[in-house]
N, C-alpha and C positions, 0 to 999 in steps of 0.2 A: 939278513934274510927276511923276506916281506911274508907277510900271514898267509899267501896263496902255498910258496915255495916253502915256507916248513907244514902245511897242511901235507902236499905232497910227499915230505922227506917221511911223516909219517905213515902215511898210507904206501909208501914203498919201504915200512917198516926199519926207516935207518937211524942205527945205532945210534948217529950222535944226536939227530933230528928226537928220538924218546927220550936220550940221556936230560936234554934240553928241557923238553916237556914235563917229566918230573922236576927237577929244579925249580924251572914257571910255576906250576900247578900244584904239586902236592900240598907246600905250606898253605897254599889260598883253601884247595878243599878241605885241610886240617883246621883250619880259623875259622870256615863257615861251618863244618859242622860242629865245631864246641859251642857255636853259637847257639847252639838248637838240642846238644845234648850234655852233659853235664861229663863224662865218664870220655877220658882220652882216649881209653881202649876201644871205645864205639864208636868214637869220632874216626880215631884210625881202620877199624873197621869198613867204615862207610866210605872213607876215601879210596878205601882199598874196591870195594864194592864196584865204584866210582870208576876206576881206575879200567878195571878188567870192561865195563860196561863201552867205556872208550875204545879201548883195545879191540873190542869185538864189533863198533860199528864203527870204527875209522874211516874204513874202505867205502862206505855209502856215504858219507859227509861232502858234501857241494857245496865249496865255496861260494857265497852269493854274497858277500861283501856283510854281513854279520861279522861281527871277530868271532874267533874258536873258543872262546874262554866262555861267550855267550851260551854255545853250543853245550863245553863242559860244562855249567853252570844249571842248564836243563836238567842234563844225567844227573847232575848230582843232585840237581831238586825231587825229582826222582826219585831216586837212591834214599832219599831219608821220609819221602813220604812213602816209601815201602819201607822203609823200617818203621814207621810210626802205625802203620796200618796193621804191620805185623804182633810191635808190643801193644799196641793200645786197641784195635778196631777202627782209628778217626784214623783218616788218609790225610790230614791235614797236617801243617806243621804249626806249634802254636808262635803267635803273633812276637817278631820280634821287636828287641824294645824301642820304645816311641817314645819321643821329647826326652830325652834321657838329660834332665838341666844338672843333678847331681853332680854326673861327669863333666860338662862342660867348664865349672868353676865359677860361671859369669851370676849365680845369685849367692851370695852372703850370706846375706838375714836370715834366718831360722825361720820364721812368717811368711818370706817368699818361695824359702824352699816347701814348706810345707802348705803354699797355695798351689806351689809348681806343679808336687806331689798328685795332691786333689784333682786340677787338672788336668795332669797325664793320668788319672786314675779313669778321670772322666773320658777322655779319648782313645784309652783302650778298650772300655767297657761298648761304648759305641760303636768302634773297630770290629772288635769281636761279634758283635748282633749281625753283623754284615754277612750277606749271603757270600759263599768262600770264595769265588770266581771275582766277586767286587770285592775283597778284604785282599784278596790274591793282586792283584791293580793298584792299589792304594800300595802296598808294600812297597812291590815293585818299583811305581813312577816315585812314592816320597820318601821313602826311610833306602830303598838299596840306590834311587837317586839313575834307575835305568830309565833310557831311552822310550818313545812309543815304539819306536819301531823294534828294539829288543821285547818289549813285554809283547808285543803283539807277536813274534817270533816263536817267544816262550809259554805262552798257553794257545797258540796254534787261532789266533784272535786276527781281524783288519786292524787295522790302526785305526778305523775311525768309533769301530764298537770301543776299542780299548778307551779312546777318551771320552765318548758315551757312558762306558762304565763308571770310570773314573770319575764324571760328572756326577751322574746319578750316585754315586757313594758316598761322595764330600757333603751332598746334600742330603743323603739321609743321614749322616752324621751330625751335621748342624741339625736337623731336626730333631735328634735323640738326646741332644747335649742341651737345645733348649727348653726341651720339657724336663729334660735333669733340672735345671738349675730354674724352671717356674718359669720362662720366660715365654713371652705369647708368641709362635708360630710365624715367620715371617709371608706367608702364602696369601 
């Protein structure tokens, strides 16, 4: 079944066409949201949130050659920035993890791990300065490793602002990391 004809089996609400989409779907929203919240009962929660959000705009969903997963993937970014605006007041989600070399296994040494450490300390902190829309861009195109044309999708963006963004962010990061570490301004 190709992504147009199970978009359809769902929007004509059939059983095996949902039975399916849970199977697909759930464990992916239960994996991105423990990413973001600590507590399985919230993560389940939100998928469930997720879930019902689907169900309620199926029927308006236009296939445009986007996959569907893109589409849940929205809802559910959604779904936890309303829950985060709800516990906290910040509509944001905070930043998830960056250069993670730890888990990679590829540094040994105790020295490299803990230069590695320093700088991913360092490139989160610069990360985070980032105004949310360009910190939102960066995520996207280099840690979830999407598309221009999904991010552009997904914050309702052209694709050419989106690598606009994306430019301008990279580059005020290298400016933030080089006055971290003393080093003179390449401009």
């Amino acid at each position: 079944m190709d992504e147009e004809e199970f978009v359809r089996g769902l929007q004509q609400a059939d059983e095996e066409t949902w039975r399916r989409f849970v199977e697909r779907f759930v464990p992916r929203m239960l994996a991105y949201a423990l990413r973001h919240v600590k507590s399985r009962a919230t993560a389940e929660d939100i998928a469930e949130d997720t879930i019902c959000r689907v169900v309620s705009s199926i029927k308006s969903f236009t296939y445009q050659g986007i996959p569907l997963d893109v589409w849940v993937y929205k809802i559910e970014r959604n779904a936890l920035s309303d829950y985060y605006r709800q516990q906290t007041g910040y509509s944001m989600l905070p930043f998830q993890e960056f250069m993670d070399v730890h888990s990679t296994g590829l540094l040994k040494d105790p020295y490299e791990l803990a230069e590695a450490a320093d700088t991913k300390a360092l490139v989160d902190e610069a990360i985070d300065h980032l105004e949310e829309l360009r910190r939102s861009v960066v995520r996207m195109r280099l840690l979830e490793h999407k598309s221009v044309r999904e991010v552009s999708f997904l914050l309702d963006l052209s694709e050419s602002n989106v690598k606009v963004l994306l430019f301008r962010a990279l580059a005020e990061v290298k400016t933030m990391i080089a006055r971290k570490m003393g080093e003179p301004d390449d401009k």
